[in-house]
DRENDO-1510 file (C-alpha; in Angstrom, 1 decimal, always signed):
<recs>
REC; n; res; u; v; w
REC; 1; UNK; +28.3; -73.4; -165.8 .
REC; 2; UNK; +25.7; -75.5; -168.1 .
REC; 3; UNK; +22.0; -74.9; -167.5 .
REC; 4; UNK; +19.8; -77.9; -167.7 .
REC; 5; UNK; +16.2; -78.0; -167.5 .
REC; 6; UNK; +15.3; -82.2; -166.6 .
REC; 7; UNK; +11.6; -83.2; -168.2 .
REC; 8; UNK; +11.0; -86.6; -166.2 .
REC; 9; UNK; +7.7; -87.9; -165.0 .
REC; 10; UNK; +8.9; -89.9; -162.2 .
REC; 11; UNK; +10.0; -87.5; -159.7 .
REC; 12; UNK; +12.6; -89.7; -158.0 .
REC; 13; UNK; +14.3; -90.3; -161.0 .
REC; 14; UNK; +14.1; -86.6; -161.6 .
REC; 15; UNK; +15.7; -86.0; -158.2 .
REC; 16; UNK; +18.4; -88.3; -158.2 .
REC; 17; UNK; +19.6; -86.9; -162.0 .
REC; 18; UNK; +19.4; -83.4; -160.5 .
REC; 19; UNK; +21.3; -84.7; -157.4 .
REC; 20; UNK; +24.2; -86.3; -160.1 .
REC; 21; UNK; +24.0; -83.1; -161.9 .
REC; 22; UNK; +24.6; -80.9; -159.4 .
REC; 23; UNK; +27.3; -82.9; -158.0 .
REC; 24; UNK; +29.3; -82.1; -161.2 .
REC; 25; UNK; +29.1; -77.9; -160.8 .
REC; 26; UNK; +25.6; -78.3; -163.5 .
REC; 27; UNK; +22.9; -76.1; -162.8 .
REC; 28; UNK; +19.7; -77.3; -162.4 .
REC; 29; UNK; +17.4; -74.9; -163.5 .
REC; 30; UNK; +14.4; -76.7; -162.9 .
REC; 31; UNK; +12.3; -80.1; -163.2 .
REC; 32; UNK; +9.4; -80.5; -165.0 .
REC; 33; UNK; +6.8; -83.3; -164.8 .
REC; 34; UNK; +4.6; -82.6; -167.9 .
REC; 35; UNK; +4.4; -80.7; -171.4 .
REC; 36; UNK; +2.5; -77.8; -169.6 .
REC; 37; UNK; +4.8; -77.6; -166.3 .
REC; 38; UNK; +8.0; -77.6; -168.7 .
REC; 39; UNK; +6.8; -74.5; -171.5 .
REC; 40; UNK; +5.9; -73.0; -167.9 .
REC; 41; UNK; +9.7; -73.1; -166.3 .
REC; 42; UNK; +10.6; -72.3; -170.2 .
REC; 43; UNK; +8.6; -69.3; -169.9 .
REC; 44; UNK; +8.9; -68.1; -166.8 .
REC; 45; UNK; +12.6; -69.1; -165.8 .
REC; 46; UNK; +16.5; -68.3; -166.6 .
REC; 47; UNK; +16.4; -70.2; -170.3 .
REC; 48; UNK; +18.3; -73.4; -169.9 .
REC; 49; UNK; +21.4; -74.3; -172.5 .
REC; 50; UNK; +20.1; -78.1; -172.8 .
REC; 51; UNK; +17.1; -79.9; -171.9 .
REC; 52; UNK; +17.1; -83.5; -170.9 .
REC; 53; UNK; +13.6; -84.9; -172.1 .
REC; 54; UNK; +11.8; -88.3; -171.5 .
REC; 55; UNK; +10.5; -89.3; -174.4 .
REC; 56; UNK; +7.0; -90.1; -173.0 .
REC; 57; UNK; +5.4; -88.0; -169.8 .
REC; 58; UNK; +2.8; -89.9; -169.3 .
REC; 59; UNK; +0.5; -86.9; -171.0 .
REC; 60; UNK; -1.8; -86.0; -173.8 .
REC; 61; UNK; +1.1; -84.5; -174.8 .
REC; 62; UNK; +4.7; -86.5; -175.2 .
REC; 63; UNK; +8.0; -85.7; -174.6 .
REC; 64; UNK; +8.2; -85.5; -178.7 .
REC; 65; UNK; +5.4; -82.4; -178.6 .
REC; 66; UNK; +7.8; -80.9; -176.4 .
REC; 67; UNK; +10.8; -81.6; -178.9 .
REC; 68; UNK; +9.2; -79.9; -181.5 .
REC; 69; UNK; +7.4; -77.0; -179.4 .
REC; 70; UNK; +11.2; -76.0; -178.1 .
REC; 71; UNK; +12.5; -76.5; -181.6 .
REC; 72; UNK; +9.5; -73.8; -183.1 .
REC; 73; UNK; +9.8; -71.5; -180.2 .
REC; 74; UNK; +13.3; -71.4; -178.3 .
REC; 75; UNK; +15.7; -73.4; -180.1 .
REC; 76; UNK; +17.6; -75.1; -177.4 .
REC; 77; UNK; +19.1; -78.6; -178.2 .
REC; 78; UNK; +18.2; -81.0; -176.0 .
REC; 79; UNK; +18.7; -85.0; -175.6 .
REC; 80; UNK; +15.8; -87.7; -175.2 .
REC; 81; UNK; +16.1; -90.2; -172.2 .
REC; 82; UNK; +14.0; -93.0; -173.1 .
REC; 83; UNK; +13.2; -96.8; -172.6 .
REC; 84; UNK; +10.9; -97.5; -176.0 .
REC; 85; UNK; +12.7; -99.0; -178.4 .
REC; 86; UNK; +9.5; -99.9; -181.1 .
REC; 87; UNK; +9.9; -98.2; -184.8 .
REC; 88; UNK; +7.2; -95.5; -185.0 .
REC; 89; UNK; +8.4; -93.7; -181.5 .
REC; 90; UNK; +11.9; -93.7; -182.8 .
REC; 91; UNK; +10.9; -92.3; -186.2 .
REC; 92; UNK; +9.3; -90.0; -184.2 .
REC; 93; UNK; +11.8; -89.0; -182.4 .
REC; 94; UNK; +14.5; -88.9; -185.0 .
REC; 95; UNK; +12.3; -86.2; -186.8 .
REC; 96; UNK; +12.6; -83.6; -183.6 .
REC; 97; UNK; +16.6; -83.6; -184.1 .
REC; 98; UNK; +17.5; -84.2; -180.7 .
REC; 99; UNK; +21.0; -83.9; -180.0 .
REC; 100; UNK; +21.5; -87.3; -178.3 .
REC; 101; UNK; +20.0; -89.8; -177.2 .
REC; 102; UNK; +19.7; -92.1; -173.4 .
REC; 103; UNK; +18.2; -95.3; -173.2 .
REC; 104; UNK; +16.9; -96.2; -169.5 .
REC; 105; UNK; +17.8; -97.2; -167.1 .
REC; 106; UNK; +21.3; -95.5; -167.5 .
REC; 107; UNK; +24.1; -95.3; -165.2 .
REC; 108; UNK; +25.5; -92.1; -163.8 .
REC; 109; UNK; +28.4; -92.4; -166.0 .
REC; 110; UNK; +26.2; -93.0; -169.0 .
REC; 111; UNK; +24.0; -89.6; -168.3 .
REC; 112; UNK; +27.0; -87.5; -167.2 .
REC; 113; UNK; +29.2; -88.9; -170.5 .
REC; 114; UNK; +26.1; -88.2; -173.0 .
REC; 115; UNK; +25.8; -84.5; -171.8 .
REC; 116; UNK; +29.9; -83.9; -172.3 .
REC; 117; UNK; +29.6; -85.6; -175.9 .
REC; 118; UNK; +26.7; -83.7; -176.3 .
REC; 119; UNK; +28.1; -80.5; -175.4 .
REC; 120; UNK; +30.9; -80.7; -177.4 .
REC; 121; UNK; +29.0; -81.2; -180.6 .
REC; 122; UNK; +26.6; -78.3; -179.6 .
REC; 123; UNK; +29.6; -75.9; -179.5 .
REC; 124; UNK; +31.5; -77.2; -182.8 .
REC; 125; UNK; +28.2; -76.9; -184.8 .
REC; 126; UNK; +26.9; -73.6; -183.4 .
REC; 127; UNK; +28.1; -70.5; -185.6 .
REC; 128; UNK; +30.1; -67.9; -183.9 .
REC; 129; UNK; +29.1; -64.2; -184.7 .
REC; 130; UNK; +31.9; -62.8; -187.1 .
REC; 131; UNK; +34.5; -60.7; -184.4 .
REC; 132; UNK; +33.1; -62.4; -181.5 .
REC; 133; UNK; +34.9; -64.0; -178.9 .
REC; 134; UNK; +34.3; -67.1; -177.3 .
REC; 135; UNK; +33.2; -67.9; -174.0 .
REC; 136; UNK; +35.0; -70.1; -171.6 .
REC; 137; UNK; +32.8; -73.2; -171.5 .
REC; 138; UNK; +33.5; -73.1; -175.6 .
REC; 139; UNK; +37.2; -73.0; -175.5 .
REC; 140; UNK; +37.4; -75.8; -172.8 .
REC; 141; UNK; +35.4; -78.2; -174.5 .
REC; 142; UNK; +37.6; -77.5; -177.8 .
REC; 143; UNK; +40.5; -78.3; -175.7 .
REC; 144; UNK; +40.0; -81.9; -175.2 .
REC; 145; UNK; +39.3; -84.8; -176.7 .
REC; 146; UNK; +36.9; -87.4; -175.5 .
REC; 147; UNK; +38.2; -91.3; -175.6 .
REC; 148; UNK; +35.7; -94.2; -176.2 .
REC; 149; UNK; +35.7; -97.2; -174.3 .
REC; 150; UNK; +32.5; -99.4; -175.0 .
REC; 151; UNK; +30.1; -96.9; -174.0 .
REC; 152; UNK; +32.3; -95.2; -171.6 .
REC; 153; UNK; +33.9; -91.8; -172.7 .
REC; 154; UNK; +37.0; -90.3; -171.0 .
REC; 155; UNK; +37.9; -86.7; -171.3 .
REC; 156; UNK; +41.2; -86.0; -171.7 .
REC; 157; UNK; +42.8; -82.3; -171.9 .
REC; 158; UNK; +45.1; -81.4; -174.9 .
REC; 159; UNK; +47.4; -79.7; -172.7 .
REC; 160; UNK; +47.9; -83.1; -170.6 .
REC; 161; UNK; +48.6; -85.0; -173.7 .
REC; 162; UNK; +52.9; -85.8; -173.7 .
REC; 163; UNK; +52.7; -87.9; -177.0 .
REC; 164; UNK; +51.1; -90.7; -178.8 .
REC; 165; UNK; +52.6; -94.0; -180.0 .
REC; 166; UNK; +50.9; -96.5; -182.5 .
REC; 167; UNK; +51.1; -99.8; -181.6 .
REC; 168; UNK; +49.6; -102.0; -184.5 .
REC; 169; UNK; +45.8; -101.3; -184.2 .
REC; 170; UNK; +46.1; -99.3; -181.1 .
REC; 171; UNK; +47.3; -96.4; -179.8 .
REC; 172; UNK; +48.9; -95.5; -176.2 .
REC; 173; UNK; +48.6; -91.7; -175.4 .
REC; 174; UNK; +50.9; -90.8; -173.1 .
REC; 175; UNK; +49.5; -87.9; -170.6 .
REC; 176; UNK; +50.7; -85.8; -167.9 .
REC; 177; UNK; +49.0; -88.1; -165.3 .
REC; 178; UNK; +48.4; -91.6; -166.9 .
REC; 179; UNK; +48.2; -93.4; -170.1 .
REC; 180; UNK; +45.1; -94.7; -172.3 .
REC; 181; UNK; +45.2; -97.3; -174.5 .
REC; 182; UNK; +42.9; -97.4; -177.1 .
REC; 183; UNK; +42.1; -98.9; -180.8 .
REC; 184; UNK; +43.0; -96.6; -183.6 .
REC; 185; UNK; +45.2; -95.4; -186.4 .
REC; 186; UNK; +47.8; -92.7; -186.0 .
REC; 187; UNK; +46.7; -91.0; -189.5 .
REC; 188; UNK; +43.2; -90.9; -188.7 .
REC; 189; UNK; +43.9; -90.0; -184.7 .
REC; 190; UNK; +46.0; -86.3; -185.9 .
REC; 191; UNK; +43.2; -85.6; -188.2 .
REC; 192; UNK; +40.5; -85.7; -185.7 .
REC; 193; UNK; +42.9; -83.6; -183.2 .
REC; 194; UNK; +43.2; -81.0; -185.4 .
REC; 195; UNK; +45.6; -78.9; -183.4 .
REC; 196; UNK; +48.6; -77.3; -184.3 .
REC; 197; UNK; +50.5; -78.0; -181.2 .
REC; 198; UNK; +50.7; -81.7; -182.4 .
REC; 199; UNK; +53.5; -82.8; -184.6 .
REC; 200; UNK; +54.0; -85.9; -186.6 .
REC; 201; UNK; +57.7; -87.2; -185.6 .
REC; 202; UNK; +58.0; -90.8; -186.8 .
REC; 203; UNK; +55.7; -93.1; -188.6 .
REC; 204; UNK; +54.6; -94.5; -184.8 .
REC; 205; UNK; +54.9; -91.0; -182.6 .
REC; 206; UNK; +52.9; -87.7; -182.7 .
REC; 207; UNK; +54.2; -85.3; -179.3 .
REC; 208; UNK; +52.5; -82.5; -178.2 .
REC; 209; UNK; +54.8; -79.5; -179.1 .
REC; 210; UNK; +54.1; -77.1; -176.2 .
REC; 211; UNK; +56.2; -80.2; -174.2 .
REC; 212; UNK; +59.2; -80.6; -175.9 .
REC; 213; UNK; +62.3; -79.9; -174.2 .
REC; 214; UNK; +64.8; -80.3; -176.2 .
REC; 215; UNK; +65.6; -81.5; -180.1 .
REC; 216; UNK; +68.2; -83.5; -181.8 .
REC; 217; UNK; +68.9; -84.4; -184.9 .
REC; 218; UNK; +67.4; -88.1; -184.7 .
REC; 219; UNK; +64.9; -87.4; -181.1 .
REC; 220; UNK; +63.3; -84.9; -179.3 .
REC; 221; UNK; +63.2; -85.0; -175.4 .
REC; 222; UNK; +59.5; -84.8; -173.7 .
REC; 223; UNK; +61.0; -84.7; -169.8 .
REC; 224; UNK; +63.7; -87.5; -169.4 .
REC; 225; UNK; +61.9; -89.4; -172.6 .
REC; 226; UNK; +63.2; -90.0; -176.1 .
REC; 227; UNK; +60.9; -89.8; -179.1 .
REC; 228; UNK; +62.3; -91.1; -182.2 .
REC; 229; UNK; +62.6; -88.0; -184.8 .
REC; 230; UNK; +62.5; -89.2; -188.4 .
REC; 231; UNK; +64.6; -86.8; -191.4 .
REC; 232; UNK; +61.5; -86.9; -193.2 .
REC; 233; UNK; +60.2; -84.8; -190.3 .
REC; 234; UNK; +63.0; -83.1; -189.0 .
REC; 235; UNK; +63.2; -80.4; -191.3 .
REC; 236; UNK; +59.0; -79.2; -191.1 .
REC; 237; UNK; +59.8; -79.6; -187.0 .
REC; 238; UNK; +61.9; -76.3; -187.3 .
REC; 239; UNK; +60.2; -74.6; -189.5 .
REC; 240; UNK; +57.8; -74.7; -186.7 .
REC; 241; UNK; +59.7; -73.2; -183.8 .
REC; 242; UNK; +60.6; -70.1; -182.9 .
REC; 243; UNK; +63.6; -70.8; -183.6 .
REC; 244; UNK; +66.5; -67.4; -182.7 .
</recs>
């Protein structure tokens, strides 16, 4: 379960993201109204995994001085919520390296969407010990991919994927429960995947290996489905499977 510490001046807006939060199995570990209340709970409490920071607290000290006090001190990655949009706070903000950014007023979708995105870049940057293992929030975020629709993003388990088809400029990704449709190359769309359990069978199809049920010499069967199975490919789609 993530931790996440909220930094919001306006208490009913830190409320009702704590209310969204913890709707989604989050844990809140606390909300803190100022710069002095926040190195308090930051002190004193279970350390959060993310902080999400307002930009300005309404303080002698901003929601920047915090950024950069966290950075010095605890090194927790954390993403501004803000509604300034004016040059010198942005540069200001760029320079603390926050992990993301919010722009208020957002939407639940928007704040719950930022926090997965953000997440998932958190765990792909951060160095693993040498030997170590893992934990389970990790391997479930490597798992899936995230699809972008304007500034909505979908999350989308490998294991649900059946198989992609390229349709000019777009792609339909056939899953286990629905399809998406969005605008993409194939090419580019199997490099980002980077998983071994997806396999190039045509020019327009990539499947998800773990689902194939059967193979023939010009298709392989996902359920009752047909996807075209190119020579080019055939022989690198044995080599493979364990094959006896």
């Amino acid at each position: 379960m993530i931790k996440v510490l909220i930094v919001e001046d306006e208490l009913i807006i830190a409320e009702d993201i704590k209310t969204i939060l913890q709707e989604q199995h989050y844990n809140v570990v606390g909300i803190a109204m100022d710069y002095k209340e926040a190195i308090k709970i930051l002190n004193e409490n279970e350390k959060p995994d993310l902080v999400l920071l307002d930009v300005n607290l309404n303080d002698t000290k901003d929601g920047v001085d915090l950024a950069h006090y966290i950075n010095e001190n605890y090194k927790i990655p954390f993403i501004f919520a803000t509604s300034y949009s004016d040059s010198q706070t942005l540069e200001r903000a760029k320079k603390a390296n926050p992990v993301n950014y919010l722009v208020k007023p957002f939407k639940k979708e928007q704040l719950l969407s930022t926090i997965e995105i953000s997440w998932h870049k958190i765990n792909n940057e951060k160095p693993k010990p040498e030997g170590s293992s893992e934990s389970n929030t990790d391997v479930v975020v490597k798992d899936a991919i995230f699809l972008k629709d304007k500034s909505r993003y979908t999350k989308v388990e490998l294991e649900d994927i059946l198989w992609i088809k390229s349709d000019g400029n777009y792609l339909e990704i056939k899953t286990k429960k629905k399809e998406e449709l969005i605008r993409a190359s194939l090419s580019g769309f199997i490099e980002k995947l980077n998983s071994d359990q997806f396999f190039r069978t045509h020019k327009s199809y990539i499947v998800n290996l773990k689902n194939i049920t059967n193979i023939e010499t010009s298709f392989v069967l996902i359920g009752d489905t047909k996807i075209p199975l190119s020579k080019n490919y055939y022989d690198d789609l044995v080599k493979k499977l364990n094959i006896i």
